[in-house]
C-alpha positions in Angstrom: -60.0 144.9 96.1 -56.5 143.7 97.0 -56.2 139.8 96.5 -55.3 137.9 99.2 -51.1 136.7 99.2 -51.0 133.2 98.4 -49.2 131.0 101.0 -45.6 129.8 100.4 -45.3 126.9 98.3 -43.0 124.1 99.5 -39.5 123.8 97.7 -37.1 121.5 97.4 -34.9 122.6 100.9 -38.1 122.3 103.1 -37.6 118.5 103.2 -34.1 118.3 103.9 -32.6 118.4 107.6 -31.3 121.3 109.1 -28.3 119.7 109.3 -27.9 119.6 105.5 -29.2 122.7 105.2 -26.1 124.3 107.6 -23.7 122.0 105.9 -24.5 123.2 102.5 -24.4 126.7 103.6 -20.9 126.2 105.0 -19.8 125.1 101.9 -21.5 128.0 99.7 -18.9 130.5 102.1 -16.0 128.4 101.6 -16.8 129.0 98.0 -17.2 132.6 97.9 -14.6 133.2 100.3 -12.2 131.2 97.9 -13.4 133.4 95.2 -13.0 136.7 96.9 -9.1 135.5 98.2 -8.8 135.2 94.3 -10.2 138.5 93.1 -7.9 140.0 95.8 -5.0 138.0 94.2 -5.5 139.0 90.8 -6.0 142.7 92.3 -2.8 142.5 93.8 -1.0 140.5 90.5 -2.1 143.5 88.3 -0.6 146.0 90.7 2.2 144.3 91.4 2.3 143.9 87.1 2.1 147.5 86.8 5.5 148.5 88.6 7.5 146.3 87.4 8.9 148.6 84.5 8.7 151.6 86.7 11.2 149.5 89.5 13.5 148.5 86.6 14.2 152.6 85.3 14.3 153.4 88.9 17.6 150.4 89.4 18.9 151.7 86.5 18.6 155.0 87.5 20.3 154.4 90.9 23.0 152.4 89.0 24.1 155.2 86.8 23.9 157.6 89.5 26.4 155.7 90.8 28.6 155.5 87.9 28.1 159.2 87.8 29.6 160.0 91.3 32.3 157.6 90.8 32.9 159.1 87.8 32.9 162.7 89.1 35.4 161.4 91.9 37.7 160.2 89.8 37.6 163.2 87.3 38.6 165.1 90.5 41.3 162.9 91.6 42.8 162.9 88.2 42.0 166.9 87.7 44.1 167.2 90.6 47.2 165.5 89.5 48.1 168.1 86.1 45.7 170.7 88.0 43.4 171.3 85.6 42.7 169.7 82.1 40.7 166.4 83.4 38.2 168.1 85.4 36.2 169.7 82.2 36.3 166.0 80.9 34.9 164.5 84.5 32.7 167.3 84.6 31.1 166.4 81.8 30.7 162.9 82.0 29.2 163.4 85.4 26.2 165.8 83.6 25.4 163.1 80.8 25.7 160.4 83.7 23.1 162.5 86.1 21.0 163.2 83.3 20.5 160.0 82.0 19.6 159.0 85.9 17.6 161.9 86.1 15.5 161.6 83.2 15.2 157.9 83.8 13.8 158.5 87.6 12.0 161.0 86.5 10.3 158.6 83.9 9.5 156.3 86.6 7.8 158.3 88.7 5.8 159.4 86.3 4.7 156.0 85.8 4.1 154.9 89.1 2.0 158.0 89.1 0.1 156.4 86.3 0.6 159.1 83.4 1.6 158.5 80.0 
Protein backbone atom coordinates (compact mmCIF):
# COMPACT_ATOMS: atom_id res chain seq x y z
CA UNK A 1 0.00 0.00 0.00
CA UNK A 2 0.99 3.49 -0.86
CA UNK A 3 2.22 5.43 2.27
CA UNK A 4 0.61 8.33 3.10
CA UNK A 5 2.67 11.96 1.97
CA UNK A 6 4.07 13.42 4.90
CA UNK A 7 2.92 17.10 5.60
CA UNK A 8 5.25 20.02 4.83
CA UNK A 9 7.79 20.77 7.30
CA UNK A 10 8.25 24.32 8.31
CA UNK A 11 11.42 26.18 6.90
CA UNK A 12 13.15 28.96 7.69
CA UNK A 13 10.96 31.62 5.18
CA UNK A 14 7.59 30.49 6.88
CA UNK A 15 8.44 32.82 9.90
CA UNK A 16 9.44 35.81 8.13
CA UNK A 17 6.73 38.53 6.88
CA UNK A 18 5.53 38.78 3.61
CA UNK A 19 7.00 41.81 3.43
CA UNK A 20 10.50 40.41 3.61
CA UNK A 21 9.64 37.73 1.69
CA UNK A 22 8.67 40.27 -1.50
CA UNK A 23 11.66 42.39 -0.63
CA UNK A 24 14.05 39.59 -0.93
CA UNK A 25 12.53 38.45 -4.00
CA UNK A 26 12.94 41.93 -5.60
CA UNK A 27 16.35 41.75 -4.90
CA UNK A 28 16.97 38.05 -6.23
CA UNK A 29 15.63 39.82 -9.93
CA UNK A 30 17.71 42.77 -9.64
CA UNK A 31 20.41 40.16 -9.42
CA UNK A 32 19.69 37.99 -12.17
CA UNK A 33 18.64 40.78 -14.34
CA UNK A 34 22.17 42.38 -13.66
CA UNK A 35 23.62 39.10 -14.66
CA UNK A 36 21.75 38.48 -17.79
CA UNK A 37 22.55 42.55 -18.95
CA UNK A 38 26.13 41.13 -18.45
CA UNK A 39 26.02 37.92 -20.40
CA UNK A 40 24.45 40.03 -23.16
CA UNK A 41 27.45 42.44 -22.85
CA UNK A 42 30.05 39.99 -23.07
CA UNK A 43 27.93 38.43 -26.08
CA UNK A 44 28.03 41.53 -27.72
CA UNK A 45 32.09 42.30 -26.67
CA UNK A 46 32.95 38.92 -28.40
CA UNK A 47 31.13 39.91 -31.51
CA UNK A 48 32.09 43.10 -31.66
CA UNK A 49 35.89 41.39 -30.94
CA UNK A 50 35.45 39.21 -33.86
CA UNK A 51 35.22 42.08 -36.66
CA UNK A 52 37.62 44.09 -35.72
CA UNK A 53 40.35 42.55 -38.12
CA UNK A 54 37.79 41.92 -40.75
CA UNK A 55 36.85 46.08 -40.54
CA UNK A 56 40.58 46.90 -40.69
CA UNK A 57 41.37 44.77 -44.34
CA UNK A 58 38.00 46.09 -45.47
CA UNK A 59 39.59 50.28 -44.74
CA UNK A 60 42.49 49.17 -46.19
CA UNK A 61 40.95 47.76 -48.96
CA UNK A 62 38.80 50.93 -49.61
CA UNK A 63 42.01 52.96 -49.15
CA UNK A 64 43.94 51.30 -51.93
CA UNK A 65 41.11 51.28 -54.08
CA UNK A 66 41.41 54.62 -53.91
CA UNK A 67 45.00 54.96 -54.68
CA UNK A 68 44.16 52.72 -57.49
CA UNK A 69 41.62 55.04 -59.25
CA UNK A 70 43.64 57.92 -58.64
CA UNK A 71 46.33 56.17 -59.89
CA UNK A 72 44.53 55.00 -63.03
CA UNK A 73 43.45 58.80 -63.57
CA UNK A 74 46.54 60.03 -63.56
CA UNK A 75 48.12 57.30 -65.79
CA UNK A 76 45.53 58.59 -68.22
CA UNK A 77 46.07 62.16 -67.95
CA UNK A 78 49.73 61.67 -68.41
CA UNK A 79 49.11 58.81 -71.31
CA UNK A 80 47.44 61.56 -72.88
CA UNK A 81 50.10 64.18 -72.97
CA UNK A 82 53.07 61.91 -75.31
CA UNK A 83 49.88 59.67 -76.43
CA UNK A 84 50.84 56.64 -75.48
CA UNK A 85 53.87 55.32 -73.42
CA UNK A 86 52.44 56.06 -69.73
CA UNK A 87 49.25 54.36 -70.04
CA UNK A 88 50.87 50.64 -70.08
CA UNK A 89 52.65 51.93 -66.86
CA UNK A 90 49.21 53.40 -65.21
CA UNK A 91 47.60 50.44 -66.40
CA UNK A 92 49.47 48.39 -64.52
CA UNK A 93 49.80 50.00 -61.39
CA UNK A 94 46.00 50.20 -61.37
CA UNK A 95 45.86 46.00 -61.70
CA UNK A 96 48.40 45.47 -58.68
CA UNK A 97 46.55 48.43 -56.83
CA UNK A 98 42.87 46.59 -57.52
CA UNK A 99 44.25 43.44 -56.72
CA UNK A 100 45.79 44.08 -53.60
CA UNK A 101 42.11 45.69 -52.66
CA UNK A 102 40.50 42.94 -54.05
CA UNK A 103 42.19 40.20 -52.44
CA UNK A 104 42.17 42.14 -49.20
CA UNK A 105 38.07 42.58 -49.40
CA UNK A 106 37.81 39.50 -50.48
CA UNK A 107 39.74 38.20 -47.25
CA UNK A 108 37.39 40.14 -45.14
CA UNK A 109 34.46 38.88 -46.20
CA UNK A 110 35.50 35.72 -45.77
CA UNK A 111 36.01 36.37 -42.28
CA UNK A 112 33.01 38.07 -41.43
CA UNK A 113 31.55 35.01 -42.90
CA UNK A 114 33.45 33.07 -40.26
CA UNK A 115 35.79 30.73 -42.51
CA UNK A 116 39.35 30.15 -42.23
Amino acid sequence: MLKPADPPRPGPDDDRPIGELVSRLVDEGKAYAQAEIGVAKAIASAKADGLKVPAILLAAAFLLSQAAATVLAVALFLALLPLLGPLLAGIASFAIFAGIAAGLGWRAVQMIRGEP
